[in-house]
C-alpha positions as CSV (number, residue, x, y, z in Angstrom):
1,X,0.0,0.0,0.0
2,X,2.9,2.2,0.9
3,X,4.8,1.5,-2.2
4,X,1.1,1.9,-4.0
5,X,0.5,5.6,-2.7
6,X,3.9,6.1,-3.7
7,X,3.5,5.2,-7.5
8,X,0.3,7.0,-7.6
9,X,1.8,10.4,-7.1
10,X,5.3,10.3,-8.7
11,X,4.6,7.4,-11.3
12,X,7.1,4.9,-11.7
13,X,10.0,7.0,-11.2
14,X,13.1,5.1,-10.3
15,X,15.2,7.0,-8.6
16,X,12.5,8.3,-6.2
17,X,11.8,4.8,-5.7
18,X,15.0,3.8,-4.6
19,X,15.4,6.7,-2.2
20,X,11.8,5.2,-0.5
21,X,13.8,2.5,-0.1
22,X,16.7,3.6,1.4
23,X,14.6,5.9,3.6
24,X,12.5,3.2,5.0
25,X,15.6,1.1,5.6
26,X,17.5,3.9,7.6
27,X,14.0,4.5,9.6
28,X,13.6,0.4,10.2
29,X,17.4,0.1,11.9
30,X,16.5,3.6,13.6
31,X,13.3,2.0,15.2
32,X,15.0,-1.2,15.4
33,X,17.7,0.3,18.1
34,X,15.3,2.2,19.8
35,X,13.5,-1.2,20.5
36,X,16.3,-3.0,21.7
37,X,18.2,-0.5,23.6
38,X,18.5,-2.0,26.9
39,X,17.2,-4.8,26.1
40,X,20.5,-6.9,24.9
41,X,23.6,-6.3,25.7
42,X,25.5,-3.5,23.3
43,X,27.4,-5.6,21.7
44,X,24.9,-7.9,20.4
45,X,23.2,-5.4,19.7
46,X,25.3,-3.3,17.5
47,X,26.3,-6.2,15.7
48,X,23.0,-7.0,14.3
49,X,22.9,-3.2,13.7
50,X,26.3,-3.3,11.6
51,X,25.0,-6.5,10.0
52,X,21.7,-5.1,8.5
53,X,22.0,-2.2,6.6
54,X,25.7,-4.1,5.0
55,X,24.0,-7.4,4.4
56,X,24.1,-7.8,0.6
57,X,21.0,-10.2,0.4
58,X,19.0,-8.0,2.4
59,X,19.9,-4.9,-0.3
60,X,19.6,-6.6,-3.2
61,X,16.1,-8.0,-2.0
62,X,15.5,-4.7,-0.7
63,X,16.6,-2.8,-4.1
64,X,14.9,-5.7,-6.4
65,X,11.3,-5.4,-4.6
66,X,11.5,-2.4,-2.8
67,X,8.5,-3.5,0.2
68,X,11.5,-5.1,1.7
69,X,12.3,-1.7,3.8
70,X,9.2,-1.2,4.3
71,X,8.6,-4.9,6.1
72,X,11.5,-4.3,7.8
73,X,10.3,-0.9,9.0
74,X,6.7,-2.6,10.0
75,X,8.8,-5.7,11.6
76,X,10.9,-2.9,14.0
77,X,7.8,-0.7,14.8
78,X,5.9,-4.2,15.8
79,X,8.4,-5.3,18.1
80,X,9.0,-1.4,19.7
81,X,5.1,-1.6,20.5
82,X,5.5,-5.1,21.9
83,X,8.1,-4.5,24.1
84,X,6.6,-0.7,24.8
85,X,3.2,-2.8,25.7
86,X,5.1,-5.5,27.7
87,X,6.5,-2.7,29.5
88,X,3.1,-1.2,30.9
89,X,1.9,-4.5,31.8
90,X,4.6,-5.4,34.0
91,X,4.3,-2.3,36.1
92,X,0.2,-2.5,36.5
């Protein structure tokens, strides 16, 4: 749907397309550490960091498809408002 609205306005325009991309990637690592900050220990956790965005399968499936950023970005917001959720619960 994303990747729909953005067709709609600027048409099939590849370069725009590609910068969706790469902004939705940036944004999904972004959200991604917020949701595990304090939650692993650093070292894990910036090495899954270093390991996303230089992955080569996850860019070219990323580039090739581009909804892969955006599941990324939906997968990193789900698990912020799990843990965010999870959070509340255990002090009520």
């Amino acid at each position: 749907m994303v990747l729909g609205l953005v067709i709609m306005i600027a048409g099939h325009k590849l370069i725009l397309m590609k910068f969706c991309s790469l902004v939705f990637l940036v944004l999904g690592i972004w959200v991604f550490y917020k949701a595990f900050r304090g939650r692993v220990p650093h070292l894990a956790l910036f090495a899954g960091l270093f390991v996303m965005p230089f992955n080569a399968y996850i860019l070219a499936y990323g580039s090739s498809t581009f909804t892969e950023s955006i599941f990324m970005l939906i997968q990193a917001l789900c698990f912020l408002s799990f843990f965010r959720l999870s959070d509340r619960l255990a002090k009520a």
